[in-house]
C-alpha positions, 0 to 999 in steps of 0.5 A: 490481512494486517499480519500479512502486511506487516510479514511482508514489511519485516521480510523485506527488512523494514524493522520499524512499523507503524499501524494507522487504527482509530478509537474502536479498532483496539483488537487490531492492537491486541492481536499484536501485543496481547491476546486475552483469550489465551494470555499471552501473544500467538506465536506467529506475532511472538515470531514477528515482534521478534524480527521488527518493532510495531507501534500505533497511532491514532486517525481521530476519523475515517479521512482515508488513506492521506489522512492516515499517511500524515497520522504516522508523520511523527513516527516517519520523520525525515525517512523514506518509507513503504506504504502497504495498504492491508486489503490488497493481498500480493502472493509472489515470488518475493513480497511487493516492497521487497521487488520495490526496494530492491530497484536501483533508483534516486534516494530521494524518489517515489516508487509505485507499484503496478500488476497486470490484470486480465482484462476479465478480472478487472471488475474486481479491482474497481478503485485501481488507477492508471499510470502513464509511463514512459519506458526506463532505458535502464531496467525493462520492469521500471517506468517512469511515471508522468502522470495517473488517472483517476480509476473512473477514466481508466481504459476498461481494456487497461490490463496494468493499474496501480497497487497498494504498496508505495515507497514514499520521500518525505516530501509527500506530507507537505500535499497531505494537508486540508489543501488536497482534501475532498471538499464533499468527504474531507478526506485528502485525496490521493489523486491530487497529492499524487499529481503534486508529488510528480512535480517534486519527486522522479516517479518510477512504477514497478511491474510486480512479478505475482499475483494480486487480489484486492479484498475492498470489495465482495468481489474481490474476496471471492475472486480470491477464494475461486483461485485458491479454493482451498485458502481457509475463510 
């Protein structure tokens, strides 16, 4: 899934990226650089390494996916970048990031990303959160976001919900701090950076063209194995 990810990045012409591992995920790592079994990288990652330059660095506990976000500050810098979160598989006419990047919208905003789900399929994507959109005059698959939901109190008839891939300004770290954590987990809650960033940044969300599976859960993962039966476990 970190591979696919990773593919996706480089085919949408990311050429710098950086995986967020902590102490004990080290195979992550060798996968990527170096394959002890047979000594050398697979050719699949020889091709990609080829194409992009992967580095890593190191979340010192699970604090989730803001705490993550901020690890890779030093290696951001002052740039926009792409989020991809690895368990939520997008198979499409053209990768997630690539249809996010490739909207003529403000430098300097947020761009999320959101799919139709079936109203029958959205038991399998149980953390998948509600925007609320205004239209955006100039392109018929781009909203103007005002606000989101948390997954709770999402409607359970909502057939449009949020996606694991994001193009962030730089101006999110400054919402990722102790401030925004979660007083009961410690992890920085994504929510509450999100709302923020609204107050900063213009926020756009695309509606992907393709399918999307969240393997987070079970479910989820034989969701995706009931639609292509045929995928390799």
């Amino acid at each position: 899934m970190i591979h696919h990810v990773v593919q996706e990045a480089a085919d949408a012409g990311i050429v710098e990226i950086c995986i967020v591992i902590r102490n004990g995920k080290e195979a992550i790592r060798r996968y990527f650089e170096y394959d002890a079994e047979v000594g050398k990288l697979d050719p699949a990652v020889e091709k990609l390494q080829s194409r992009c330059r992967i580095v890593f660095t190191y979340q010192a506990k699970p604090r989730g996916i803001g705490d993550a976000i901020l690890c890779a500050k030093d290696f951001v810098g002052d740039d926009c970048f792409a989020l991809l979160i690895p368990d939520q598989l997008f198979i499409g006419p053209a990768g997630a990031i690539s249809q996010l990047a490739s909207k003529k919208l403000p430098p300097n905003a947020a761009i999320s990303s959101v799919i139709h789900i079936p109203a029958s399929d959205l038991e399998y994507f149980p953390e998948a959160r509600r925007f609320v959109c205004d239209s955006y005059a100039a392109q018929s698959d781009v909203m103007v976001i005002t606000g989101i939901e948390p997954a709770e109190c999402a409607s359970p008839t909502s057939a449009m919900r949020g996606f694991g891939r994001t193009i962030y300004p730089p101006e999110v770290f400054r919402f990722l701090d102790v401030e925004f954590a979660d007083k009961g987990t410690g992890e920085v809650d994504l929510l509450k950076t999100f709302r923020a960033l609204l107050a900063v940044v213009p926020n756009y969300a695309v509606l992907l063209q393709g399918e999307a599976f969240d393997f987070g859960t079970v479910k989820g993962y034989q969701y995706f194995h009931r639609r292509f039966p045929s995928s390799s476990s």
